[in-house]
C-alpha positions as CSV (number, residue, x, y, z in Angstrom):
1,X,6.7,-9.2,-7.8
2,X,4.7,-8.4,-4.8
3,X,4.0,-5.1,-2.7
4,X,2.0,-4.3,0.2
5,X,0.3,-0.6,0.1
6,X,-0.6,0.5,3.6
7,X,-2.5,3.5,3.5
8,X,-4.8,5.4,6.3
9,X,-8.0,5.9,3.8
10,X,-9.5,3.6,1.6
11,X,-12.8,3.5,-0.6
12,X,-15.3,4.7,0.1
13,X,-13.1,7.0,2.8
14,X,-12.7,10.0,0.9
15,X,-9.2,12.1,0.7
16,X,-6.0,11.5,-1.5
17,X,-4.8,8.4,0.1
18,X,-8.1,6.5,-0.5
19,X,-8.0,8.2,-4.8
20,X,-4.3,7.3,-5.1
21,X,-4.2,3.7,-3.2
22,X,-7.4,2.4,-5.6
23,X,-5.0,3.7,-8.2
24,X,-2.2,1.8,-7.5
25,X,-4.1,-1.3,-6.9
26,X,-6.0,-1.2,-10.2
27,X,-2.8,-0.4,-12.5
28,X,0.1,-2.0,-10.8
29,X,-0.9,-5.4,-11.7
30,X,-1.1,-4.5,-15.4
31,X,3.0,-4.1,-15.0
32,X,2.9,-7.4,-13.1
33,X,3.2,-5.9,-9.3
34,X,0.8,-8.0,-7.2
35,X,-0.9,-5.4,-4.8
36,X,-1.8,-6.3,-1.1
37,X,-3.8,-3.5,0.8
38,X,-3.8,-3.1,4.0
39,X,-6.4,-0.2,5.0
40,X,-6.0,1.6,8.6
41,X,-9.8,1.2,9.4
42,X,-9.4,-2.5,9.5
43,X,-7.5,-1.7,13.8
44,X,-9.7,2.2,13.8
45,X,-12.2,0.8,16.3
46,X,-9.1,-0.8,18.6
47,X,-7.7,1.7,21.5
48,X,-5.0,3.8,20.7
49,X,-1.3,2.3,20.9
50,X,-2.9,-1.7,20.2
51,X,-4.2,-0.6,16.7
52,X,-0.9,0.9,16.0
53,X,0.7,-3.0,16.9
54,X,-2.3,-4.8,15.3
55,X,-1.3,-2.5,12.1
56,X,2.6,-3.1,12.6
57,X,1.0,-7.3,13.0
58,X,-0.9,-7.1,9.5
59,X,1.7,-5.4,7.7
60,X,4.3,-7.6,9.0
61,X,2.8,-10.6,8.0
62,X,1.9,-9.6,4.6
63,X,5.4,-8.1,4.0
64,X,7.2,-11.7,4.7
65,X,5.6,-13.0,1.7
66,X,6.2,-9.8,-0.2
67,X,8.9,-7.9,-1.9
68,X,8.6,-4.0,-0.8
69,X,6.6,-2.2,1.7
70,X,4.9,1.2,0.5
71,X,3.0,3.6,3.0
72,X,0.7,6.3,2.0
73,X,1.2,8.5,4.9
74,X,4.5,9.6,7.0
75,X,2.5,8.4,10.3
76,X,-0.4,6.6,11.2
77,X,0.2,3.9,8.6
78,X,3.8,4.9,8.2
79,X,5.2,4.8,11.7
80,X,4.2,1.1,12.0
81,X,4.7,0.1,8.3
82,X,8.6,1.3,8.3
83,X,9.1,-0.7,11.7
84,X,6.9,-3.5,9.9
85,X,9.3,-3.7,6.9
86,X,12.5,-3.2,8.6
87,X,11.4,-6.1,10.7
88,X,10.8,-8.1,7.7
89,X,14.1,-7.0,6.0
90,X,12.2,-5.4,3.1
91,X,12.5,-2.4,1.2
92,X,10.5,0.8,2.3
93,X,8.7,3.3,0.3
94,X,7.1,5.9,1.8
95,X,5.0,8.7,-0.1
96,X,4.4,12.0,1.4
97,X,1.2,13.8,0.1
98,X,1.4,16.8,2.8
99,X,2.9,17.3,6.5
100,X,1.3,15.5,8.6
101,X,2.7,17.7,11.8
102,X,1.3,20.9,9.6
103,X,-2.4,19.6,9.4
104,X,-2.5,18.5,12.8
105,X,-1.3,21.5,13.6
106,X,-4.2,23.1,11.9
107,X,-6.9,21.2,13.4
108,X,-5.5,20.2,17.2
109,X,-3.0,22.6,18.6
110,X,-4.0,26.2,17.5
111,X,-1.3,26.3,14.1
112,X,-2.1,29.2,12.4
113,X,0.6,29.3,9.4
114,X,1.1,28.3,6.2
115,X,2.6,25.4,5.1
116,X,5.5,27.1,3.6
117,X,6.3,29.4,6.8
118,X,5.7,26.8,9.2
119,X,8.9,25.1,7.9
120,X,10.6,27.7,9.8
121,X,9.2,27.9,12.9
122,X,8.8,25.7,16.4
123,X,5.7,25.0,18.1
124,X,4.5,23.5,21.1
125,X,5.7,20.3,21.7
126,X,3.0,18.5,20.3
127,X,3.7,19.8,16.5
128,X,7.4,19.1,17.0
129,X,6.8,15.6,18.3
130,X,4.5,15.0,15.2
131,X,7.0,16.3,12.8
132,X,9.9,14.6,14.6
133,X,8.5,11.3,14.2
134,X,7.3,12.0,10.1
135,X,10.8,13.3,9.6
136,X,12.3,10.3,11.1
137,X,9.9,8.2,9.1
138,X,11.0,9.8,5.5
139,X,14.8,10.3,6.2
140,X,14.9,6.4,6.9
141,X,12.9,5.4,3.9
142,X,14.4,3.6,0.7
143,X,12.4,5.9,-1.4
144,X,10.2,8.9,-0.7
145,X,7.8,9.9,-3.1
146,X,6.2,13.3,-3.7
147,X,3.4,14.3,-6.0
148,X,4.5,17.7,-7.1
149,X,7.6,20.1,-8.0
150,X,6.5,22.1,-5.1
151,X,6.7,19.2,-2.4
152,X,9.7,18.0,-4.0
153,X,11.3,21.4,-2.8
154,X,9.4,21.1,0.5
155,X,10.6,17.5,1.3
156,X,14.1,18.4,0.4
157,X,14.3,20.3,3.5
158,X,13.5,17.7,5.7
159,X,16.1,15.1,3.9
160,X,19.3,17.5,3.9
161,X,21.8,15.0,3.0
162,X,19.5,12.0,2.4
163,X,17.8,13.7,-1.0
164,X,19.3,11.5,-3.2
165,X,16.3,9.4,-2.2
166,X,13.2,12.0,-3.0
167,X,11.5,11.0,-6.2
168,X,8.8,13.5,-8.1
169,X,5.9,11.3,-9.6
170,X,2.9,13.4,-10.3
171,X,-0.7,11.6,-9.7
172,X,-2.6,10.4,-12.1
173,X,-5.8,10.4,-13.2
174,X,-8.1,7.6,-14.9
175,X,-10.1,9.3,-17.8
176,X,-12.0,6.3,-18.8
177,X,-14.8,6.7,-15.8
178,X,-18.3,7.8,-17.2
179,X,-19.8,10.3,-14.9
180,X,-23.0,10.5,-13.7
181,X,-24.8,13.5,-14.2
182,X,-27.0,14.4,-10.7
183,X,-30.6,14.2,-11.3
184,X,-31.5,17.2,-9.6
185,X,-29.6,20.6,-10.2
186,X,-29.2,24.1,-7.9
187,X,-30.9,27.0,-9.6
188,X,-27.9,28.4,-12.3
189,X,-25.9,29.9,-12.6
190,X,-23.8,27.9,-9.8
191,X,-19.8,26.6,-8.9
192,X,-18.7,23.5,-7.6
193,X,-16.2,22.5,-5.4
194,X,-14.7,19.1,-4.1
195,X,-12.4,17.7,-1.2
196,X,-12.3,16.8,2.3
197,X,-14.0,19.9,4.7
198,X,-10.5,20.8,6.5
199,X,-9.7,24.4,7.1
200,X,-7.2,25.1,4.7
201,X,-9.7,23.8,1.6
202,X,-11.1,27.5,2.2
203,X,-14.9,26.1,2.1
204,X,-15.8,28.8,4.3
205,X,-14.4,31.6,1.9
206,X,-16.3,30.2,-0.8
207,X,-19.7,30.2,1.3
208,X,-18.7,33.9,2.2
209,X,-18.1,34.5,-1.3
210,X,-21.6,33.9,-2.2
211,X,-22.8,37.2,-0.2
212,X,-21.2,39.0,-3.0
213,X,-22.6,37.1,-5.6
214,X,-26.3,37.2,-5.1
215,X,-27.2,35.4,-8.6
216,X,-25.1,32.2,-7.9
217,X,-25.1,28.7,-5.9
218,X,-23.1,26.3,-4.3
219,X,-22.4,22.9,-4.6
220,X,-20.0,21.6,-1.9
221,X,-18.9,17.9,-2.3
222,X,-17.1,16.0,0.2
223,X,-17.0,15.4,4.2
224,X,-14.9,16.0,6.9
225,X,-14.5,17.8,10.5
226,X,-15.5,20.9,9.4
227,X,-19.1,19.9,8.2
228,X,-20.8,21.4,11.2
229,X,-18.8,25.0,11.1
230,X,-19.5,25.3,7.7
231,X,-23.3,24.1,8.1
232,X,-23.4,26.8,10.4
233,X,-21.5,29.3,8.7
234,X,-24.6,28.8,5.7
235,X,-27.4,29.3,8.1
236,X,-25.8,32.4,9.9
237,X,-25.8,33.9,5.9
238,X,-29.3,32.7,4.9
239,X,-27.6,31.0,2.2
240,X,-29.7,27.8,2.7
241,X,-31.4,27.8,-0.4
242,X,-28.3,28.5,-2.0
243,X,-25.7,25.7,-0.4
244,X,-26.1,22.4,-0.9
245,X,-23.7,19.6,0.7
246,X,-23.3,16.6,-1.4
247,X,-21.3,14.3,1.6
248,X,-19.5,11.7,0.1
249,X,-19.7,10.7,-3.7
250,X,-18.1,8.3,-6.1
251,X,-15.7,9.6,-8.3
252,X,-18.3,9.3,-11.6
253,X,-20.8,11.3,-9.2
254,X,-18.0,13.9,-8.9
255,X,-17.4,13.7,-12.8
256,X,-20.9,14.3,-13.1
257,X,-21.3,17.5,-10.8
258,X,-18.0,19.1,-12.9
259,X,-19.5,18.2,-16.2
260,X,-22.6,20.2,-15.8
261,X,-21.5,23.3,-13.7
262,X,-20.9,26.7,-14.8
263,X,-17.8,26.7,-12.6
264,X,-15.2,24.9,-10.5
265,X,-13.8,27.1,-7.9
266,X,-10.1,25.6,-5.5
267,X,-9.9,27.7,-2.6
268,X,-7.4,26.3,-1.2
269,X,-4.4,27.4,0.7
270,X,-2.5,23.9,0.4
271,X,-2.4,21.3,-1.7
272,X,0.4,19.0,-2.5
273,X,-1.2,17.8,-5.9
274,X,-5.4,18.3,-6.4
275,X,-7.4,15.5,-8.2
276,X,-10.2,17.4,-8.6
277,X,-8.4,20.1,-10.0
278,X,-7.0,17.7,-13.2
279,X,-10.6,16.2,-13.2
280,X,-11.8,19.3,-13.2
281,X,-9.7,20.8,-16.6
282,X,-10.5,17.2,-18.1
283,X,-14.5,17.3,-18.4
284,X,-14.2,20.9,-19.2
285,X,-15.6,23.4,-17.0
286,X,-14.0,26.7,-16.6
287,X,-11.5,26.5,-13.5
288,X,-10.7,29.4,-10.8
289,X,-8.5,27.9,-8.2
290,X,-5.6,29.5,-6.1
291,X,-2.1,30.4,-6.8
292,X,-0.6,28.2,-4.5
293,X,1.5,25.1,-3.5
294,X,1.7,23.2,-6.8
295,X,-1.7,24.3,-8.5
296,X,0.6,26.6,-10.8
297,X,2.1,23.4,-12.5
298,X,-1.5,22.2,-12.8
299,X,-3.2,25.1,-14.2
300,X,-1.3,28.1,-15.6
301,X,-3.0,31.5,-14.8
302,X,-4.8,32.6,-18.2
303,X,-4.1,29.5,-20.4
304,X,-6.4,26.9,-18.7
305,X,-8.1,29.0,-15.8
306,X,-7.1,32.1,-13.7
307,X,-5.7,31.5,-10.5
308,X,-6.0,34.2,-7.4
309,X,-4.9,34.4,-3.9
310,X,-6.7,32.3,-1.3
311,X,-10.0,34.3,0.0
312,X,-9.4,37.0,-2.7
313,X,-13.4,38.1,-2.7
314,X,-12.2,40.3,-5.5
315,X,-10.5,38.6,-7.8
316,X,-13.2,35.5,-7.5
317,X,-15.8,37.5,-8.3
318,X,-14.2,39.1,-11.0
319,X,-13.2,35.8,-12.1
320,X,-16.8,34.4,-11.8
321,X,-18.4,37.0,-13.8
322,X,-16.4,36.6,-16.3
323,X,-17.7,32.9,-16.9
324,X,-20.7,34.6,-18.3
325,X,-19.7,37.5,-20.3
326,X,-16.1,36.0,-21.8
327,X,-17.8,32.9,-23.3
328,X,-14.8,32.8,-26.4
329,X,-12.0,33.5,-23.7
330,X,-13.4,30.6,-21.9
331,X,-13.5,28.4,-24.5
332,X,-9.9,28.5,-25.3
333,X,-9.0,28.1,-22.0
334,X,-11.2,25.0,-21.9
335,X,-9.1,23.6,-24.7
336,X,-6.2,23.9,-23.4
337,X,-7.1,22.8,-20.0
338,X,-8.1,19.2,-21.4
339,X,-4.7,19.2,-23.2
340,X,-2.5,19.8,-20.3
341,X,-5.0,17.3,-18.3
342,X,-3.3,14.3,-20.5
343,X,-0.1,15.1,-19.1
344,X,-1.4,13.4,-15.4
345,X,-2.4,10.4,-17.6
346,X,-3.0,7.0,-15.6
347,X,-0.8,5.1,-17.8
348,X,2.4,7.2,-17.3
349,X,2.0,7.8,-13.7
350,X,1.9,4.0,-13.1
351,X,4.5,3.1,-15.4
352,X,7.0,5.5,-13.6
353,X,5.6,3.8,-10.2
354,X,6.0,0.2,-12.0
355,X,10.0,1.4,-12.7
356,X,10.5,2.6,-9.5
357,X,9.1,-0.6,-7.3
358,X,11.3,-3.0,-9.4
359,X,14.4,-0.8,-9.3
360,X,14.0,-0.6,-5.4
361,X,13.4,-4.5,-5.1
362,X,16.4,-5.6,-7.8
363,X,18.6,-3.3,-6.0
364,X,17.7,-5.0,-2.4
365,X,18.3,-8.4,-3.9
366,X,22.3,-7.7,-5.1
């Protein structure tokens, strides 16, 4: 059996397309998929509107000799991989790891919201073209896949009638990569967080945070668009001795940073399903993260971590402190965070992926 995987990040790009495609094309063979990927930045540096036909092109060509089509994204590699499989006669998968309309939103047009209220409202016509097209996208798929309880709830809403084909696969993690330890360390004690440096990831919060927290550092891994703001934000706190920005790391690097902190801290305000968050519970380091989106069925507040609201400079702090002067409490939580990280095993997440391929392609066949 053979699938193509188009997807809009890939190694070394950071974000949860690149972490979940690698996945996919490491495992899948072992439940005899054959994997072709075909990675967006192969037509980046084309104009706009002829990378989006070179893409359809590629995909099109490697779905003919292929038995299903699966984007990682609801529209830049989804748009043209849906018309590139229906083209092709194929089956279509499509998984949806946040709203595309939502974070553009966010970044381009002035979106203010939360995920969860901007479900209810209009926006200019921008947002509404971008979730009309990634609604269009997932209500003509075969199968739509979401990472969490929370999206499946989400995505639900934009299906209506169509849910029957919304499937909840949580991601998973491979615990078998060694990290490496950094060589050089911040002054201690001092937090780590991870992910791509967009606005709702709440790096600034965290940078904020450290006002109030005079005897601790920062270690912020990961790039993105809001590098510079945040760069800024440091110097405008004198917190330059106290910041440091990792940019992009390999995963056993990112191992490495968790395994020797005295604290992981999510701020976000979204996520749809955090990696770092399950990595983080695996190596062991006591977790803070927020109370949001589908952290709670990651990390439940008081048994493997505490949770708090997004930018709650109370409760962090509180939270923080108590990393040095609740050693015991922390040590049970520590315990039980790396048994609830087994349950986002590689093994089961791609055997439910392996089921659902071949019962998509079998049922196309009849």
């Amino acid at each position: 059996m053979k699938l193509v995987l188009a997807t809009p990040l890939y190694p070394p790009e950071p974000g949860g397309p690149a972490t979940h495609t690698r996945f996919l094309e490491e495992w899948l063979p072992r439940f005899g998929i054959e994997v072709t990927v075909i990675a967006y930045r192969r037509v980046a540096s084309l104009p706009k509107g002829i990378r989006h036909l070179k893409y359809l092109l590629l995909v099109y060509r490697a779905a003919r000799s292929s038995d299903a089509v699966f984007a990682q994204d609801t529209m830049s590699v989804g748009v043209p991989a849906y018309l590139a499989a229906r083209l092709a006669r194929k089956p279509f998968l499509v998984r949806v790891p946040g709203d595309h309309a939502w974070e553009q939103g966010r970044q381009r047009y002035g979106v203010t919201d939360d995920l969860d209220t901007f479900q209810t409202k209009r926006y200019r016509w921008q947002v509404e073209l971008l979730r009309s097209i990634s609604r269009y996208v997932v209500r003509h798929a075969d199968k739509v896949i979401v990472p969490s309880s929370y999206f499946e709830r989400l995505v639900g809403g934009w299906l209506g009638d169509a849910r029957g084909s919304l499937v909840r696969i949580y991601n998973g993690i491979d615990f078998s990569v060694i990290p490496e330890k950094p060589e050089m360390l911040p002054d201690r004690p001092f937090l780590v967080s991870v992910g791509r440096l967009v606005p709702w990831k709440g790096f600034g919060g965290l940078i904020s945070l450290l006002t109030r927290l005079p005897e601790w550092s920062l270690v912020i891994i990961g790039d993105g668009p809001e590098r510079t703001r945040l760069g800024a934000l440091v110097r405008e706190n004198n917190l330059d001795s106290r910041v440091s920005f990792t940019g992009n790391v390999s995963r056993a690097q990112v191992l490495g940073w968790l395994s020797v902190a005295d604290a992981f801290v999510l701020n976000s305000s979204f996520e749809s399903f955090s990696y770092q968050l399950v990595e983080a519970l695996a190596v062991g380091v006591p977790t803070i993260a927020t109370n949001i989106g589908s952290i709670p069925e990651i990390l439940e507040n008081e048994e493997q971590g505490i949770l708090v609201a997004p930018d709650d400079f109370d409760a962090l702090c509180v939270a923080l402190r108590s990393v040095r002067t609740e050693s015991t409490r922390w040590s049970e939580r520590i315990v039980a965070g790396r048994e609830k990280a087994r349950d986002f095993s590689a093994e089961r997440t791609a055997r439910a992926f392996a089921a659902l391929i071949e019962g998509v392609v079998k049922s196309a066949r009849i």
